[in-house]
N, C-alpha and C positions, 0 to 999 in steps of 0.2 A: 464416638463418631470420628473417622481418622479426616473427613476434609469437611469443607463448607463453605458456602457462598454466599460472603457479604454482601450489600451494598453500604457502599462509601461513600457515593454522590446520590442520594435521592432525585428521581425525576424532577429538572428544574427546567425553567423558562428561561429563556434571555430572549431581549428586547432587539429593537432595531438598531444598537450600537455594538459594535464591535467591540471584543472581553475577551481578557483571559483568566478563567477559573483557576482557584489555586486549592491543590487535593494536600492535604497532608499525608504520609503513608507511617504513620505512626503507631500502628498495629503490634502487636507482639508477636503476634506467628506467621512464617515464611510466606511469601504472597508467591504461586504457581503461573496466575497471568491475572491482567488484568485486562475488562472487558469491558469497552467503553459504546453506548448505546448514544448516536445522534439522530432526530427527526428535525429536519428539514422542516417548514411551515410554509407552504406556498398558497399564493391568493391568484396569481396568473396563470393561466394555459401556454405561456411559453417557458422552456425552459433555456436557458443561456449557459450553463456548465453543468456536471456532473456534480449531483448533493454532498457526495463528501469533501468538494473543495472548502464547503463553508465551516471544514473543520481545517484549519489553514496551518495548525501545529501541534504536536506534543512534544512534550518534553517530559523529563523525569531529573529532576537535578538532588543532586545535595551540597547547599551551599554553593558555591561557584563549579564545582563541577558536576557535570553533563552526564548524564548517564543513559540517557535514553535522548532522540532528537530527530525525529522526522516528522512531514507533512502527513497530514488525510491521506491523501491518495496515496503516499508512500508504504506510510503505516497497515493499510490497508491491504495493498500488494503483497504487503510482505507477510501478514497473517495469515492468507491463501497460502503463500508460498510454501510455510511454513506446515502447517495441518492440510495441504492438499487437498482443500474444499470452499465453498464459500459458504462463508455464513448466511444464516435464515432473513435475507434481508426483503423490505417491501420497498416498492420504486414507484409511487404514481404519482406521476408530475402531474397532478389536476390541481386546480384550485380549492385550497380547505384545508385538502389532506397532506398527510407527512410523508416523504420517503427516509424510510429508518435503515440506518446502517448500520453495523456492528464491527467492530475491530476490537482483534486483542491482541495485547502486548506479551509474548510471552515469553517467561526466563525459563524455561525450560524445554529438553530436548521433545517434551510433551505434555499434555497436563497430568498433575499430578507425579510429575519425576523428582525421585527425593534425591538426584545427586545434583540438581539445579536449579533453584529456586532462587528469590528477593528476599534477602533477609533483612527487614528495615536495621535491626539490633546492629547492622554491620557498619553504621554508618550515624551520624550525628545529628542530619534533618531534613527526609529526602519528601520531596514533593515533587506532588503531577502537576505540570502547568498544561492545560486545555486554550488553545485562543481561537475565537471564535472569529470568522467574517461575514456576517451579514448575508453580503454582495458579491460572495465567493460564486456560488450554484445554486441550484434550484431554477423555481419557475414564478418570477418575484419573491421571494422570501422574506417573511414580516418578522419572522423567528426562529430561533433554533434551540431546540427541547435537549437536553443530556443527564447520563442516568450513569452513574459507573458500578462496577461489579469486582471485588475482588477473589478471586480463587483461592482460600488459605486452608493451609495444613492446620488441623486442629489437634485434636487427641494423639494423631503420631507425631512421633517425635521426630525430626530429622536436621542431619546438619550438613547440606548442600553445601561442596567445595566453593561452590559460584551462580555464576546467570550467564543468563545471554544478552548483551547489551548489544544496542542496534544504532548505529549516527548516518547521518550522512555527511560525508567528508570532503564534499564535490560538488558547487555548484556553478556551470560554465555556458557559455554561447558558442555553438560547435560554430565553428568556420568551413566554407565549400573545401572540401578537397586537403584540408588541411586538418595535423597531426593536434591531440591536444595530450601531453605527456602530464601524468601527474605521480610523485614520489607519496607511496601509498605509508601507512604509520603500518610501524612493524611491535607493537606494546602488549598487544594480545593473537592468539592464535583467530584465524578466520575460521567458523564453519559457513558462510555464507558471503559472497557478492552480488551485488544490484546494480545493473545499470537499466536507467530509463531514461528515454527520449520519450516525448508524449507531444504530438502536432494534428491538428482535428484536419482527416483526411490524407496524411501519410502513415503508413506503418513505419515502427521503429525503423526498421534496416532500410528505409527509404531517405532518412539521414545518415543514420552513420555506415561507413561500409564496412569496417573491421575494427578486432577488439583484440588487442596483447597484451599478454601478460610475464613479465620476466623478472627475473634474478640477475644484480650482479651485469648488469651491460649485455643482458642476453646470453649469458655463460649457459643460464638456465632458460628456457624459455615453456612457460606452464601454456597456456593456450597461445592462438596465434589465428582466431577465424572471426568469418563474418558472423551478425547478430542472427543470421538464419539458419547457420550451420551449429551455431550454438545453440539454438532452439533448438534445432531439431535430433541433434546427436545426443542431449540431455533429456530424451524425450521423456521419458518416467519422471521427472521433475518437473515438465511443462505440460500442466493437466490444462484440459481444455473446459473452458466457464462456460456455465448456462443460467442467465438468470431471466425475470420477469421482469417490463417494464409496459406501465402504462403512459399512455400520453394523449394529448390533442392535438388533432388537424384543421387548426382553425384557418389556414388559410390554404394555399396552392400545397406548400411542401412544412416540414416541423424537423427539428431536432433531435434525436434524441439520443441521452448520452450516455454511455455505454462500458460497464468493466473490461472488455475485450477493445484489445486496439489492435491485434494483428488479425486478420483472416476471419472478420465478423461477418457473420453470414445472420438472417431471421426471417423466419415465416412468423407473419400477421395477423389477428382476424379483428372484430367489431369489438368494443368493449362497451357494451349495452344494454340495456332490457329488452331491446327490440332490435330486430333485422335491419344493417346497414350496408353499404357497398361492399365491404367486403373486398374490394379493391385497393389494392396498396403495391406498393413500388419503391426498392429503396435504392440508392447508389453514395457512390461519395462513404461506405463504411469500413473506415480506418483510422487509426490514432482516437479513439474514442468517441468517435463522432459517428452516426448514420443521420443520413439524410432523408425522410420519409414522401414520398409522396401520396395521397389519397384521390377518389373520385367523388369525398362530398368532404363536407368539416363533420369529422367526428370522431369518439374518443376510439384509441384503439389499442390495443394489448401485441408487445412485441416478444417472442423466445427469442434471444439471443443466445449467441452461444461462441465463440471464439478463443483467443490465446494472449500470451502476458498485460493479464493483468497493470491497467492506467500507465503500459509504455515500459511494465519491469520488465527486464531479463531477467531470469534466476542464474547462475552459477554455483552451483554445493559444491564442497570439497571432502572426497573420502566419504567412510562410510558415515551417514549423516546419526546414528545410534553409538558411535563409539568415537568417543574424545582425542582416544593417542591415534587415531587417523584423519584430525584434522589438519591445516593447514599451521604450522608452525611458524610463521612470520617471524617470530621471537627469538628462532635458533640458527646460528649461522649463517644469514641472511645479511650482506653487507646494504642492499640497497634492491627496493623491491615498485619496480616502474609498471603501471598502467599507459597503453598506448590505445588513445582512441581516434580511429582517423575519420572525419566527416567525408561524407558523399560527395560528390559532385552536386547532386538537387540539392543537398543542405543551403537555406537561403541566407541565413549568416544570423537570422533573428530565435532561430531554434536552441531550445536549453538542454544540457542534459545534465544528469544528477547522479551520481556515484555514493553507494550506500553499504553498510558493513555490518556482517552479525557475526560474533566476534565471543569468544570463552575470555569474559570477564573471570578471576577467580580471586575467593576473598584471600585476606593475608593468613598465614599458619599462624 
């Protein structure tokens, strides 16, 4: 058998405290992605965030360094991004039930690519740290259930140049109208950039207005556009999400929180055994957020369907299947500046977060 699929964290519980899991990845053969499985536990009908905020970090380290380093929502984003799909996730914010999400981490330009893979052998004691929040999302949440999967090369043999390691590099409070410049690390070549903003009820580009990118004091200048124009000219890269979400209308209007934060649009109906209004009404859906209204209290089932994913932007560089046309940071690059300018609506309390996936490669 040339692959197979572990699990490394058997389905566990955790309690109403706040934890961080600690994975060993101690395996002997090349790990292709790994696939981490979180349920949500909700006992209220109201939800207050998106379920995978209550996954609040990963990391992947070995010893003091960092090899892997984003949020839920990041991690997340960026695995769509990545495979151009979303995973088979279930979303019913009722009381009882779990909304289960699925993220994976992956070192390779696909699964199963034998020129990039995790190879634990490369490195001296690499662990996943999972931390968990409680009080992140959901709809009261008593617990949170995680399960992890690792994708490993078995019977073939292969010996992957590298991986793709993923950090974020960048975490700031945009200011109105004002520039936020940051000197990007030039250590490994990019095949990927992330910028997100995520504010419940503005789209990204309703904070920031434009995004540069140069070389060198602008000798070189690689892009130079607004988050819209970026969207939209990288279209083939910015698929557009559709998932299922249930919820309750327990009172005038409900929440509900949503993977699309640009240009979320949903038709509704009853989520019942029996005939209910069937009326519903939604506004306010942007930044992750829609706002529901109904014409009695009852459960109801949403299609959503919209664009970047929890406030990412994507940005790919070159052909994204071939390595010597990635983005070279590493070669003749004296100084390599990010320019983000905040809007005018930016209200000065707005975050954004700057994120990189990047050709790790092991030493000869």
């Amino acid at each position: 058998m040339n692959h197979r699929l572990s699990t490394i964290l058997p389905r566990s519980t955790y309690g109403p405290n706040d934890i961080t899991v600690l994975i060993e990845l101690d395996m002997a053969d090349p790990i292709s992605a790994l696939i981490i499985e979180l349920a949500v536990t909700g006992v209220g009908d109201v939800a207050t965030a998106h379920a995978i905020a209550c996954l609040s970090k990963i990391e992947i380290v070995d010893g003091s360094e960092v090899l892997y380093s984003l949020s839920g929502y990041e991690a997340e984003a960026v695995d769509i991004y990545h495979n151009n799909v979303m995973r088979s996730n279930w979303n019913p914010y009722l009381g009882g039930l779990d909304c289960q999400r699925f993220i994976g981490i992956n070192f390779g330009r696909f699964l199963w690519d034998p020129l990039y893979a995790f190879d634990p052998k490369q490195f001296r004691n690499p662990q996943m740290k999972l931390t968990l929040d409680i009080n992140g999302g959901g709809n009261a949440s008593v617990s949170n259930k995680l399960q992890v999967f690792a994708a490993l090369f078995d019977q073939k043999a292969i010996t992957p140049v590298g991986f793709l390691m993923h950090k974020q590099v960048k975490n700031y409070t945009i200011n109105t109208s004002s520039h936020e410049y940051t000197d990007l690390p030039r250590d490994y070549p990019y095949r990927k950039l992330f910028i997100r903003n995520l504010e419940y009820g503005t789209e990204p580009g309703g904070n920031i207005s434009n995004i540069k990118l140069s070389e060198d004091q602008d000798k070189h200048v690689v892009f130079d556009h607004s988050v819209s124009d970026l969207l939209r000219a990288l279209g083939t890269d910015q698929l557009q999400l559709v998932e299922q979400i249930m919820f309750a209308v327990t009172a005038a209007t409900a929440n509900v929180f949503t993977t699309a934060s640009e240009r979320a649009t949903a038709t509704f109906c009853t989520w019942a055994g029996a005939v209910g209004t069937g009326v519903f009404a939604s506004f306010g859906s942007a930044g992750g957020r829609m706002v529901v209204d109904s014409g009695a209290a009852e459960n109801a089932v949403a299609i959503v369907a919209g664009y970047m994913p929890h406030g990412v932007l994507h940005i790919p560089f070159g052909d994204q299947m071939n390595p010597a046309d990635w983005y070279k940071v590493n070669e003749g690059i004296g100084n390599l500046k990010l320019d983000i300018l905040g809007s005018a609506g930016a209200g000065g309390t707005e975050t954004c977060q700057i994120l990189l996936q990047q050709e790790r490669k092991y030493a000869a």
